[in-house]
N, C-alpha and C positions, 0 to 999 in steps of 0.2 A: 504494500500500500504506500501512496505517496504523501509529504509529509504533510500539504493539504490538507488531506482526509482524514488524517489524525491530530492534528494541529484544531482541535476544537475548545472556546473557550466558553465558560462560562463567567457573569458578569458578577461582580458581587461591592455592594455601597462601601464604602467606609467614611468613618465618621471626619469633619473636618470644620474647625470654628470658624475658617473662614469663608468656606462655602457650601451652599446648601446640596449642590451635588455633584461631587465629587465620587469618581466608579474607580474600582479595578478590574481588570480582566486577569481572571484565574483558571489551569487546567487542574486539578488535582487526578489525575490518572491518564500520561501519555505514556506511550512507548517508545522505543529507540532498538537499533542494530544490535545493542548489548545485548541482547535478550534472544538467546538463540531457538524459545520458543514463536518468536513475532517474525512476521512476514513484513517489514519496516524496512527502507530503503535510508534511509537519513541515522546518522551517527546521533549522541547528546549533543557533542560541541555543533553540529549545523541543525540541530532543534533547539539549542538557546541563541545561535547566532539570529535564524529567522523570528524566534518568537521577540530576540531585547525589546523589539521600541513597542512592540503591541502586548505583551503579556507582563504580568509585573512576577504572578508566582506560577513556577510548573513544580509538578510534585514528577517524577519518574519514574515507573511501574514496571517492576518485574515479574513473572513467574519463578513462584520458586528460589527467588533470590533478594540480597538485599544489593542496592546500586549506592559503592561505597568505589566513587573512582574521585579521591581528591581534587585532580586537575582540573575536573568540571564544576 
């Protein structure tokens, strides 16, 4: 799959005294190449290069495993 189709966000408020609305865009369950159960074309480092300027938080989901790779 391409990173597109998994690069899906959901929106979420957070609070702000100086504006009334103020959003984040959060994924909490993408995947990446790491995961040699996923059918993922795109690495972490070119899923957080494409997500910087639009997403603020990804969470990184693996099968079966924890994703513990410092560099990213």
């Amino acid at each position: 799959m391409s990173m597109s189709t998994h690069l899906r966000t959901a929106t979420a408020r957070q609070a702000s005294p100086t504006k009334e609305h103020d959003w984040i865009k959060i994924d909490l369950h993408i995947h990446t190449l790491d995961d040699p159960k996923d059918a993922v074309d795109y690495s972490a480092h070119q899923l957080l290069e494409r997500a910087h300027s639009s997403v603020s938080v990804l969470a990184i989901t693996l099968h079966d495993a924890v994703f513990e790779r410092k560099e990213v």
